[in-house]
C-alpha positions as CSV (number, residue, x, y, z in Angstrom):
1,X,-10.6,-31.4,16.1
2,X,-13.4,-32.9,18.5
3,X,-16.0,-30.8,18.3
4,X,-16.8,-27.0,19.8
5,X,-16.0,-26.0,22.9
6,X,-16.4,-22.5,25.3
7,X,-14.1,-20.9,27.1
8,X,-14.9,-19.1,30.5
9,X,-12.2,-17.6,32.3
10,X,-9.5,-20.8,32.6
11,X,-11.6,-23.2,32.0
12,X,-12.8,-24.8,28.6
13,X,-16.2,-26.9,28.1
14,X,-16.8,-29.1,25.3
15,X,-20.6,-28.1,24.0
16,X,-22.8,-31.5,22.9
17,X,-24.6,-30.4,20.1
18,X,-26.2,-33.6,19.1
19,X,-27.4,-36.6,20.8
20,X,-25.6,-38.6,21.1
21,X,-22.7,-36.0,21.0
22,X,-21.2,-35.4,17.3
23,X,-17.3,-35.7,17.6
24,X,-17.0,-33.7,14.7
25,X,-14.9,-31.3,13.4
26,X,-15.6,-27.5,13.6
27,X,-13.1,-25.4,11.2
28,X,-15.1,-22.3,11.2
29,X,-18.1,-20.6,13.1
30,X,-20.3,-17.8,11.9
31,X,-23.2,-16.7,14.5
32,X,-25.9,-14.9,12.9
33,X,-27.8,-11.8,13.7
34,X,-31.0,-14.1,15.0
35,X,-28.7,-16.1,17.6
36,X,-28.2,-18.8,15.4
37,X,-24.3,-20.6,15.0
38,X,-23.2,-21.8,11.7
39,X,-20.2,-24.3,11.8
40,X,-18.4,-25.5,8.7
41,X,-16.8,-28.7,9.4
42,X,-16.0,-32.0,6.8
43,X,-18.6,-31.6,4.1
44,X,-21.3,-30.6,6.6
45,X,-22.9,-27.4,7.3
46,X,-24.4,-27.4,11.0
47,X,-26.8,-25.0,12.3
48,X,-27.4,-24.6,15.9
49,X,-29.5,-22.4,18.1
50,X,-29.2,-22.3,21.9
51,X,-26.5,-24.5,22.1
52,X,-28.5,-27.6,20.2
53,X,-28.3,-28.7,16.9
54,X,-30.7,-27.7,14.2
55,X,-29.9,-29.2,11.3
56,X,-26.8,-31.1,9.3
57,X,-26.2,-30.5,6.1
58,X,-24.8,-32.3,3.8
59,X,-22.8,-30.1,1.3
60,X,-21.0,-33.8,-1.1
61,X,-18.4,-31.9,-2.3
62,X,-15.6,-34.4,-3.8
63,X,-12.2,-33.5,-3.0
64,X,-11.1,-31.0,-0.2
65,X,-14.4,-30.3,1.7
66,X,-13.5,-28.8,5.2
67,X,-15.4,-25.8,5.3
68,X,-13.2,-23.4,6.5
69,X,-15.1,-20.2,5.9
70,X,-18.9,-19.3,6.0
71,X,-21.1,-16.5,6.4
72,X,-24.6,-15.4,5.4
73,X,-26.3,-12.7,3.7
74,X,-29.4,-10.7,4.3
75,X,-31.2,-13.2,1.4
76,X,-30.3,-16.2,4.0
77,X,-28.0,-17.9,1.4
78,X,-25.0,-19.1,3.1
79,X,-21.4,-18.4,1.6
80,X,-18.7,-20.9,2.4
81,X,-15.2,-21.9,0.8
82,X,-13.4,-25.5,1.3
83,X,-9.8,-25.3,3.1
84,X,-7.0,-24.3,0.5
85,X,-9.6,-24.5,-2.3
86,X,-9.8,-20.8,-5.0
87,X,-13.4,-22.1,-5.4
88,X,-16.7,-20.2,-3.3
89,X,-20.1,-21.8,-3.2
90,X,-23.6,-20.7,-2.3
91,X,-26.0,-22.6,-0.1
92,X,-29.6,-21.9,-0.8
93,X,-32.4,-24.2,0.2
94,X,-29.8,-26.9,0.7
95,X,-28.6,-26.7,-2.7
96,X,-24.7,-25.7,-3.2
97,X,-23.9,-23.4,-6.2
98,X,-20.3,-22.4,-7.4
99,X,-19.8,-18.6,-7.9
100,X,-17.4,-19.5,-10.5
101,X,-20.4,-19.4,-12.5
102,X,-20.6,-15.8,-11.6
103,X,-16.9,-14.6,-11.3
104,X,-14.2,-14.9,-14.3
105,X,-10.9,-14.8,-13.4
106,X,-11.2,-16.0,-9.5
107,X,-8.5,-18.3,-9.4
108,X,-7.2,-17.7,-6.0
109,X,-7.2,-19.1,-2.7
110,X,-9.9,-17.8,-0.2
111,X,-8.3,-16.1,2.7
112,X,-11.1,-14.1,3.9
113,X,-15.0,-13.8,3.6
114,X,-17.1,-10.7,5.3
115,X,-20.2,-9.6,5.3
116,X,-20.7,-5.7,5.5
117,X,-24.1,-4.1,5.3
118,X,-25.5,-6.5,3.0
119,X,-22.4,-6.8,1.1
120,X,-20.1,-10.0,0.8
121,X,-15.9,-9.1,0.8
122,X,-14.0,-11.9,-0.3
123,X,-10.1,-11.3,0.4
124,X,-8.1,-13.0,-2.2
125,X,-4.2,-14.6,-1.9
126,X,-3.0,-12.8,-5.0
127,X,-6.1,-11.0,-6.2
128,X,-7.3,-8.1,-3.5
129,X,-10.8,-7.9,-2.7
130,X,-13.7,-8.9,-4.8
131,X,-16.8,-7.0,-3.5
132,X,-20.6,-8.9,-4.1
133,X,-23.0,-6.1,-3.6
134,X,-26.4,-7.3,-5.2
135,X,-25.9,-8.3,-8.9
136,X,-22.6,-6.1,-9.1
137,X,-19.2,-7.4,-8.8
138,X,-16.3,-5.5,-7.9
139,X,-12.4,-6.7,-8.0
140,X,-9.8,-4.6,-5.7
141,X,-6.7,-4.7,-7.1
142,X,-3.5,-2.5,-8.1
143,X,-5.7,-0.9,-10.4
144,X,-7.7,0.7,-7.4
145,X,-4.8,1.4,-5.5
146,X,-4.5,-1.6,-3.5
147,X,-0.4,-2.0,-2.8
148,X,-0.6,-5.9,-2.0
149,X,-3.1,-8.5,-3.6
150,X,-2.7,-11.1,-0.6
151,X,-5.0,-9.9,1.7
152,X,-5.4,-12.3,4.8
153,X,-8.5,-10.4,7.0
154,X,-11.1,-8.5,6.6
155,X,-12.5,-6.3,9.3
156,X,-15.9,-3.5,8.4
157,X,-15.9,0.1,10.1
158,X,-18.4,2.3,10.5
159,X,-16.3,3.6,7.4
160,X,-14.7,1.5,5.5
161,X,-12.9,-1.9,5.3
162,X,-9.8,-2.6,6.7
163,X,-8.0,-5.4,5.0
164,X,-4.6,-7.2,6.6
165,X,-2.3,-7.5,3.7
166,X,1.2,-9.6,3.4
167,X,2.7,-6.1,3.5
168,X,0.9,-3.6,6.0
169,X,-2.9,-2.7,6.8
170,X,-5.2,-1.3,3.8
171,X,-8.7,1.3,4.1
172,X,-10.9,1.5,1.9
173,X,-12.8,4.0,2.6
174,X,-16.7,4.3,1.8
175,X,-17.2,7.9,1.1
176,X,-14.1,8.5,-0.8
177,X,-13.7,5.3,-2.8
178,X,-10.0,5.7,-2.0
179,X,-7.7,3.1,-0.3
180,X,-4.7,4.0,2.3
181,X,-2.2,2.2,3.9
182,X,-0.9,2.2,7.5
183,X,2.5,0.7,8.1
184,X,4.4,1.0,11.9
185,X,8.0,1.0,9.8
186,X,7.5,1.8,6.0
187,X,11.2,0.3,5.2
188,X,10.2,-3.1,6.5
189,X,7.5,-5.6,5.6
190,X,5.1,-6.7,7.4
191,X,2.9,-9.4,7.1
192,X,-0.8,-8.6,9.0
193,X,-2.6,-12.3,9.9
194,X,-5.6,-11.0,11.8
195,X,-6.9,-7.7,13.0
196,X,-9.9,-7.7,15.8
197,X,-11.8,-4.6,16.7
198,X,-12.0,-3.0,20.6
199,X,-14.7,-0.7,21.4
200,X,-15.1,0.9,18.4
């Protein structure tokens, strides 16, 4: 709630990113290919590199602005989603765009966002997977096989998307277009809340 900090073995050191130090926030981090840190915290974007802070945007939002998600694409437009909010915006040349503008039908809390290959995944509470690859939008759903719309993480393989559901992992795999599900015991449920990848 104070700010960001590293861990290093057992012990934990708070990073000043500002100066004076900015006792702010940080709800979600997303470090880009070029080294640079993106950190959503209340109504403000900040981007860092080498530990020192770039620049602090100001996103004036009204209502629920902690930024709780964010990632970028290979255009450099940011992606973010307030905490508990069904709305997504765009950041481009610090000016903040709804995708609601793009998307009919997303009415669903954001659980998720990813960014595979050039590819945005948004995982849905209720609604799947929506899939943003250039101008082409794609909804995951029981239509397409997916068992369970609440999807709480995304994770990319080499291929396909693995997707932690209320009820068991999904795959979607590239090649086949298909999706699978892998559960430990099929007569129970069981609710995935993160999945993290290990040497391949």
């Amino acid at each position: 709630r104070d700010g960001l900090y590293e861990l290093n073995g057992m012990k934990q050191t708070r990073i000043e990113l500002g100066s004076p130090a900015l006792p702010l926030p940080i709800y979600s981090i997303f470090e880009h290919e070029n080294g640079s840190w993106y950190l959503g915290t209340d109504n403000h974007i900040l981007i860092c590199k080498e530990k020192r802070l770039v620049e602090k945007i100001n996103l004036k939002l009204s209502g629920e602005n902690r930024v709780r998600h964010i990632i970028t694409d290979q255009q450099g437009i940011v992606w973010f989603n307030p905490w508990g909010s069904n709305e997504v915006y765009q950041l481009l040349k610090n000016r903040v765009n709804p995708i609601h503008d793009q998307v009919s039908g997303l009415h669903s809390n954001i659980s998720a966002l990813h960014n595979y290959n050039g590819d945005i995944w948004l995982g849905l509470l209720g609604n799947g997977i929506l899939q943003f690859s250039n101008q082409h939008i794609q909804n995951f759903g029981f239509s397409r096989g997916l068992k369970n719309l609440n999807v709480r993480k995304l994770l990319s393989t080499s291929t396909g998307i693995l997707m932690g559901t209320a009820d068991g992992l999904a795959f979607y795999n590239f090649v086949s277009k298909q999706i699978s599900f892998i559960k430990h015991l099929p007569e129970m449920s069981q609710y995935v809340r993160d999945i993290c990848a290990l040497n391949d």
